[in-house]
C-alpha positions in Angstrom: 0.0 0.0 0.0 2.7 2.3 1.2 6.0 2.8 -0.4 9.0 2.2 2.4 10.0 5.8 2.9 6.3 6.7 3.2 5.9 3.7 5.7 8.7 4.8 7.6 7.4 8.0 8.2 3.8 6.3 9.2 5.4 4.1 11.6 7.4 7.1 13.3 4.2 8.9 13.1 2.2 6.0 14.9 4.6 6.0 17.8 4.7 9.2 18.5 1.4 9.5 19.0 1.3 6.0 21.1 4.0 8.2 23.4 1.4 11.5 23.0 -1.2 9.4 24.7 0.7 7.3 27.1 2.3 10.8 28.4 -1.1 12.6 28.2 -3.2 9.3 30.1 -0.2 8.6 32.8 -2.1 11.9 34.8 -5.3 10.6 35.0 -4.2 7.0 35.5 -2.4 7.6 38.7 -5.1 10.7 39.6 -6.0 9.0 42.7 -2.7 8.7 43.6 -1.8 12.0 42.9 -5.1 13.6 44.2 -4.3 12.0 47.5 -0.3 12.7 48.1 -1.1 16.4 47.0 -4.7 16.9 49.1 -6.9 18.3 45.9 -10.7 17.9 45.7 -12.5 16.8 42.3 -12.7 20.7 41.6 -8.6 21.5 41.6 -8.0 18.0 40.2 -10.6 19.0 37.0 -8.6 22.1 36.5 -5.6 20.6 36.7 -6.9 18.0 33.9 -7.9 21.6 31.9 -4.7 23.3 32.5 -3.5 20.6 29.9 -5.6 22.6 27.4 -4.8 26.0 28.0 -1.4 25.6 26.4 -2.5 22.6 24.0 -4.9 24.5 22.2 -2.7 27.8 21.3 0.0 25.8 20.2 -2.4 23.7 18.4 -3.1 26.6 16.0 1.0 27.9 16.8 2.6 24.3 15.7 0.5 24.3 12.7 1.9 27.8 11.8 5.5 26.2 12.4 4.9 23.4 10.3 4.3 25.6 7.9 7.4 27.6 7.9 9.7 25.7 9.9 8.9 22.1 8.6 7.0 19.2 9.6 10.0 17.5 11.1 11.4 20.0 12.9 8.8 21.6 14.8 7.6 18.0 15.8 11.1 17.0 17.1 11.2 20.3 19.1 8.0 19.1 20.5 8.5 15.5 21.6 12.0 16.7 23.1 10.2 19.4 25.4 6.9 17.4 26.4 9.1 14.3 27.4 11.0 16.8 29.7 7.7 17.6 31.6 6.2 14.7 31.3 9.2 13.8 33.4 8.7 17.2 35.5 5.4 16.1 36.7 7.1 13.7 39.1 8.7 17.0 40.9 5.0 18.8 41.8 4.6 19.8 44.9 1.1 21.1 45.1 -1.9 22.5 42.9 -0.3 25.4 41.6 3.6 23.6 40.0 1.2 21.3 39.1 -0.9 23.3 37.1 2.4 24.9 35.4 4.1 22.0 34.8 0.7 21.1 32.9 0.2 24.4 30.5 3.7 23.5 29.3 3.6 20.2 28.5 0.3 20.9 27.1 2.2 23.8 25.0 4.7 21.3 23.6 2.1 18.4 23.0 -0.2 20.9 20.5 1.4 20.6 17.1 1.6 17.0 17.2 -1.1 16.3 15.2 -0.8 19.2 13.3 2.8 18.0 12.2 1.3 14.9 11.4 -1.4 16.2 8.7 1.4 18.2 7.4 3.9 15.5 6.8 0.7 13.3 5.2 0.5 16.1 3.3 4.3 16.6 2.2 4.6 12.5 1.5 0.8 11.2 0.2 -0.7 11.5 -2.9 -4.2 12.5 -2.5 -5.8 9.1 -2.8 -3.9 8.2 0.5 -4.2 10.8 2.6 -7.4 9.5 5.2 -5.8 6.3 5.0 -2.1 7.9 6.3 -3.8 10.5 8.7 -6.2 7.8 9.9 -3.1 4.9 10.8 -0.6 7.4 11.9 -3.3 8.7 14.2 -4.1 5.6 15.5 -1.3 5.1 18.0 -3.0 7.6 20.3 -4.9 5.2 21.5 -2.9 2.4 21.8 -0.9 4.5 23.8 -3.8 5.5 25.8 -4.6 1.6 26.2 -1.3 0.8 27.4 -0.9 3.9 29.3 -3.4 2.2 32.0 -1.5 -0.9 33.2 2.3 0.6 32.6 1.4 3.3 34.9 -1.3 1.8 37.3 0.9 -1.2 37.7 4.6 1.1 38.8 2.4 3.0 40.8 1.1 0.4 42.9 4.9 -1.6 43.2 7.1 1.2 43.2 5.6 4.7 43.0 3.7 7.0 40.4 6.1 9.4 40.1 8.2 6.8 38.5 6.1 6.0 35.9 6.3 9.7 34.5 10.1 9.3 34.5 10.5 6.3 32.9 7.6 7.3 30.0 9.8 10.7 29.8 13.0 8.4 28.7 11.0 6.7 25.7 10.4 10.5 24.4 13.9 11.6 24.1 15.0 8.1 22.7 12.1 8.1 20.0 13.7 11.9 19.3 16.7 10.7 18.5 15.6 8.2 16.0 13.6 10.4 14.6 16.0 13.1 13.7 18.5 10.7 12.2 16.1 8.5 10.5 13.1 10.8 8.7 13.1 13.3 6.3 10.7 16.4 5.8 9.1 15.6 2.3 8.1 17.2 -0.5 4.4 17.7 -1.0 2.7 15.3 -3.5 -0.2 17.0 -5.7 -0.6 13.6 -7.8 -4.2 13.0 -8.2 -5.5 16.5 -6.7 -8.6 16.7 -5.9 -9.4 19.3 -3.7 -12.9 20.5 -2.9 -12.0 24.0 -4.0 -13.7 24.8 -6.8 -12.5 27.3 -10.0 -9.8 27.9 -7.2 -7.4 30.9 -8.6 -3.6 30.6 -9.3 -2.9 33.4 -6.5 -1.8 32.3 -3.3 -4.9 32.2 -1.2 -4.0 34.0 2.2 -4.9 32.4 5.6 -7.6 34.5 6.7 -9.4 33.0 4.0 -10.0 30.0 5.2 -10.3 31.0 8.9 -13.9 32.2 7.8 -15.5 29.7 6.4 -18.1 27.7 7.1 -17.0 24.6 6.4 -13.6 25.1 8.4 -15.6 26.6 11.4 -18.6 24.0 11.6 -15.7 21.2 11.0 -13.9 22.6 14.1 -17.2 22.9 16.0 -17.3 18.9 15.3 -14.2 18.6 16.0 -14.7 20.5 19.6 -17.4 17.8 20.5 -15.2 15.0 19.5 -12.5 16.3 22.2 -15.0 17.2 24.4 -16.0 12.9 24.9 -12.2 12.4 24.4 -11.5 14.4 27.0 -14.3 13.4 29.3 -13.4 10.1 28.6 -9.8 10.5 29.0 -9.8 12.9 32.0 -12.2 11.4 34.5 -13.4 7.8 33.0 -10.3 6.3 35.9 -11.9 8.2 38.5 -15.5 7.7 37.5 -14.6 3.7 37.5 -13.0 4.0 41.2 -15.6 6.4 42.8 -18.5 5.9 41.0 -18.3 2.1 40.5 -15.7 1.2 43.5 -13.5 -0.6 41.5 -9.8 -0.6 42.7 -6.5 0.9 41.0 -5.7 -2.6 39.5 -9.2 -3.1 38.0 -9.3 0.3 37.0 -6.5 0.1 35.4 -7.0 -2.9 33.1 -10.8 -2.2 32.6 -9.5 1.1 30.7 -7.8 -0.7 28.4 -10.9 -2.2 26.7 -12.5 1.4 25.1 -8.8 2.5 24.0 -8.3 -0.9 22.2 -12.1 0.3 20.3 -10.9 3.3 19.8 -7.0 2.1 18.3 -9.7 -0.3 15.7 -11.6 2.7 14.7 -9.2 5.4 14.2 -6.9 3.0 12.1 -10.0 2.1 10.0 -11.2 6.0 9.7 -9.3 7.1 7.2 -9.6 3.7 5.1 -13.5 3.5 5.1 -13.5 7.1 3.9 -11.0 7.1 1.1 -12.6 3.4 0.0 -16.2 5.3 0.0 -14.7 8.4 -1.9 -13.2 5.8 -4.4 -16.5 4.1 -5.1 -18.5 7.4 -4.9 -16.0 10.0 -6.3 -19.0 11.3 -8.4 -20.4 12.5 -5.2 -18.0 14.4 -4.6 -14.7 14.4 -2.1 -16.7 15.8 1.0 -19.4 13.2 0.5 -17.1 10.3 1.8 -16.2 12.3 4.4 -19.5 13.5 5.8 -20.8 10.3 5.8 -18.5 8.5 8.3 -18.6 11.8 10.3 -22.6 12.3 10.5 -23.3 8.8 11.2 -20.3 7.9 13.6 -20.3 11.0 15.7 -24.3 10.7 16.4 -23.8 7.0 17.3 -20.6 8.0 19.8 -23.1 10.8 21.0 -25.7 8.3 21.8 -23.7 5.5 23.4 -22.0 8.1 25.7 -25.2 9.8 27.2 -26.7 5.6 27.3 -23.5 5.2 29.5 -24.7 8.0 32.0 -28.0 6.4 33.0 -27.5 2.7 33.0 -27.1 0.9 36.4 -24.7 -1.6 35.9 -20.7 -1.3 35.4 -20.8 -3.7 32.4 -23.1 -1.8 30.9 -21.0 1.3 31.4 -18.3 0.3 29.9 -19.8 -1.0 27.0 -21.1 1.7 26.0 -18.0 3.8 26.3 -16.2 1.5 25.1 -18.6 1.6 21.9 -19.0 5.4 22.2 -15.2 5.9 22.4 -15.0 3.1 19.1 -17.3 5.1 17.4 -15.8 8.3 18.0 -12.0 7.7 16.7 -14.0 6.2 13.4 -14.2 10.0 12.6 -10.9 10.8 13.9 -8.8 10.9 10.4 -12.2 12.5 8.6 -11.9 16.8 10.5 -8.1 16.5 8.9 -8.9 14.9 5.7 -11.6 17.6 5.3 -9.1 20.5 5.4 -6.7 18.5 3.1 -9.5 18.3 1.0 -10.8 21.8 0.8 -7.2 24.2 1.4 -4.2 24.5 -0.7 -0.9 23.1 0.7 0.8 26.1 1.5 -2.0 26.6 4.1 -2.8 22.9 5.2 -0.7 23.0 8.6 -1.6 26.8 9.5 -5.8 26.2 8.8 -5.6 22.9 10.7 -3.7 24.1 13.4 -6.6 26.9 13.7 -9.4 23.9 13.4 -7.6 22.0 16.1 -7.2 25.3 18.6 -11.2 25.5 18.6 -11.7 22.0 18.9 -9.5 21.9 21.8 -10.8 24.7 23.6 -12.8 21.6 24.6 -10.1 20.5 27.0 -10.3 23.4 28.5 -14.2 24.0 29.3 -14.5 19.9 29.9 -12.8 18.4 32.7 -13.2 21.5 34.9 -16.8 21.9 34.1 -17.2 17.9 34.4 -15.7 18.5 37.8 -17.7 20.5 38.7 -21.0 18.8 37.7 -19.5 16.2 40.0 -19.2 18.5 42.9 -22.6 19.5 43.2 -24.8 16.3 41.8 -22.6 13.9 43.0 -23.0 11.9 40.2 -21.4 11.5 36.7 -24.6 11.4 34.9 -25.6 15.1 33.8 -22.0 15.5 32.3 -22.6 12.2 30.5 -25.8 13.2 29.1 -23.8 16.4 28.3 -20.9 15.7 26.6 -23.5 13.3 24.2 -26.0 16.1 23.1 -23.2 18.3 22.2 -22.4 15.7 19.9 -25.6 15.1 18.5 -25.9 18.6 17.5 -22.6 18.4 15.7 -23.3 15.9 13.8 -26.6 17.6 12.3 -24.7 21.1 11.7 -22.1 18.8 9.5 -24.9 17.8 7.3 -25.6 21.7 6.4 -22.9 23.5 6.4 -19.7 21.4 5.6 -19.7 22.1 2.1 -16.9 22.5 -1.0 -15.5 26.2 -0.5 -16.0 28.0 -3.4 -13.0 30.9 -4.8 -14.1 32.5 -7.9 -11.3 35.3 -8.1 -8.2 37.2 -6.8 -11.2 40.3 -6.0 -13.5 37.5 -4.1 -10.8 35.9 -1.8 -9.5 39.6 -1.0 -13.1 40.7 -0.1 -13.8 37.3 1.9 -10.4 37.7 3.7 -11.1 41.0 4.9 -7.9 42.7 3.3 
């Protein structure tokens, strides 16, 4: 399928985003650790899970912008090098407020991965290949957040959980390594182009473009509800299991393994079902493909994951994450494949980056607000029931207003850009 430099780069791709998520899950893994040694309620520990966001979402639209101008390659080594360090620095909190630092930081350098990773599918895959690359390389964030559960819960329970954020910060600096000496940038491919921009001009198209349309800002808004059960799911889910349910560390621990293993099978087969439904309906147009495993997918996540609110049993919980979080990633290659589909290339890692800043802005309003919801109903449900009918209405605005973006002239963009 892949040629061996382009599978290269999709391997080295996949594991850094199996390290993303094992850095980015360690935190809530050993939460009830952590929440004890360091005396925070559920309110301090869900801003410390939204502090993440506060620096992940700028550099979201910031990395993007870098990968742009700087390269791919570059701006994503400079980010795995300075994450690892504070993924290691986490071990060194003292309280809610270094805490919360060392957070914004590492949630500064974790922003442009994926980002950098749309860019490089950019710079090495033809058109025809691009949902399929963005959707595998992808997929390693949630192996990573599968494994993240029993490599942390299990050093935290036999030695101690601060050693589990040092030893995960070593496998960052050694994947850094490899990756400088074994990957290069790319060239981008425009073989088979196809883009969903239609009598588009020769002119460069200038960023601000893109920033206002609806297809860009509607995709983000999906994209926001999509992080907002991600990180619902990957912020609290541990402690809902232990507090909620009364399971112990060690169950907790290996019962989270079972939606991220979902969610690994549906993001690897995202970008696969949408490029073989744009191959067989390609007279439907490119967005067609793409609207179709995002409508249909994020309504049934939505559904499973308010379910999952009001059922009674833990097996029935579960299950329905599990099948809400499975249903979820199924659309995770489909927000970047949009923008690769609809903006030029000189604009793909900037215009992302922008689409990923609002969509994580979700990280930011959801764990504290989910915290909070705790605090005062003592129960998970309402921010179950929550986090789904967001979704729902996603899904529907997709239908409407994700559509080709249309550029008629040099006069038209520089009108629609505001310049």
């Amino acid at each position: 399928m892949f040629s061996r430099e382009r599978l290269t780069v999709i391997v080295f791709l996949f594991l850094a985003g199996v390290i993303n998520y094992l850095d980015r899950s360690a935190l809530s893994v050993a939460a009830p650790f952590i929440k004890e040694d360091l005396h925070l309620s559920a309110t301090e520990l869900g801003i410390i899970f939204s502090s993440f966001s506060v620096g992940y979402a700028l550099f979201n639209f910031i990395g993007g912008v870098a990968a742009d101008r700087f390269g791919a390659k570059l701006t994503l080594l400079v980010a795995m090098i300075v994450w690892s360090l504070f993924t290691g620095a986490v071990a060194l909190a003292v309280g809610f407020v270094s805490l919360i630092f060392i957070r914004i930081i590492f949630g500064m350098s974790e922003g442009p991965l994926s980002t950098t990773i749309s860019k490089m599918v950019n710079n090495w895959f033809p058109e025809n290949q691009r949902a399929s690359a963005v959707g595998i390389a992808n997929s390693g964030t949630p192996l990573g957040g599968a494994i993240s559960g029993p490599i942390v819960g299990l050093i935290a329970v036999s030695f101690h959980w601060k050693v589990s954020f040092i030893l995960i910060m070593i496998i960052g600096l050694i994947w850094s390594v490899l990756w400088a000496k074994f990957v290069k940038e790319g060239k981008t491919s425009n073989k088979n182009k196809d883009l969903g921009v239609k009598n588009g001009p020769k002119e460069k198209i200038p960023l601000t473009f893109y920033l206002k349309q609806k297809t860009v800002l509607f995709t983000a808004f999906a994209f926001f509800t999509y992080n907002y059960i991600l990180f619902f799911f990957l912020t609290w889910f541990p402690s809902y299991l232990t507090e909620a349910r009364g399971l112990s560390v060690k169950e907790m621990s290996a019962i989270t393994v079972i939606p991220w293993i979902l969610g690994f099978i549906g993001l690897a087969s995202s970008g696969i079902v949408s490029d073989f439904i744009r191959k067989r309906y390609l007279n439907k147009g490119v967005l067609f493909s793409r609207k179709v495993v995002l409508v249909t997918c994020l309504f049934a996540s939505a559904v499973c994951i308010g379910l999952a609110g009001v059922v009674s049993t833990t097996v029935s919980a579960v299950t329905l994450v599990a099948l809400s979080v499975f249903f979820l990633y199924l659309t995770g290659a489909i927000y970047w494949a949009i923008i690769q589909d609809v903006v030029d290339p000189n604009n793909v890692g900037s215009v992302g980056g922008f689409m990923h800043f609002l969509a994580n802005t979700a990280g930011i309003i959801g764990p504290s607000l989910t915290g909070y919801l705790v605090d005062i109903s003592g129960s998970f449900t309402a921010a179950f029931l929550l986090a789904g009918g967001l979704a729902v209405f996603a899904s529907l605005s997709v239908i409407w207003f994700v559509q080709p973006i249309a550029t008629v002239s040099k006069e038209a963009i520089r009108l629609t850009a505001g310049e």
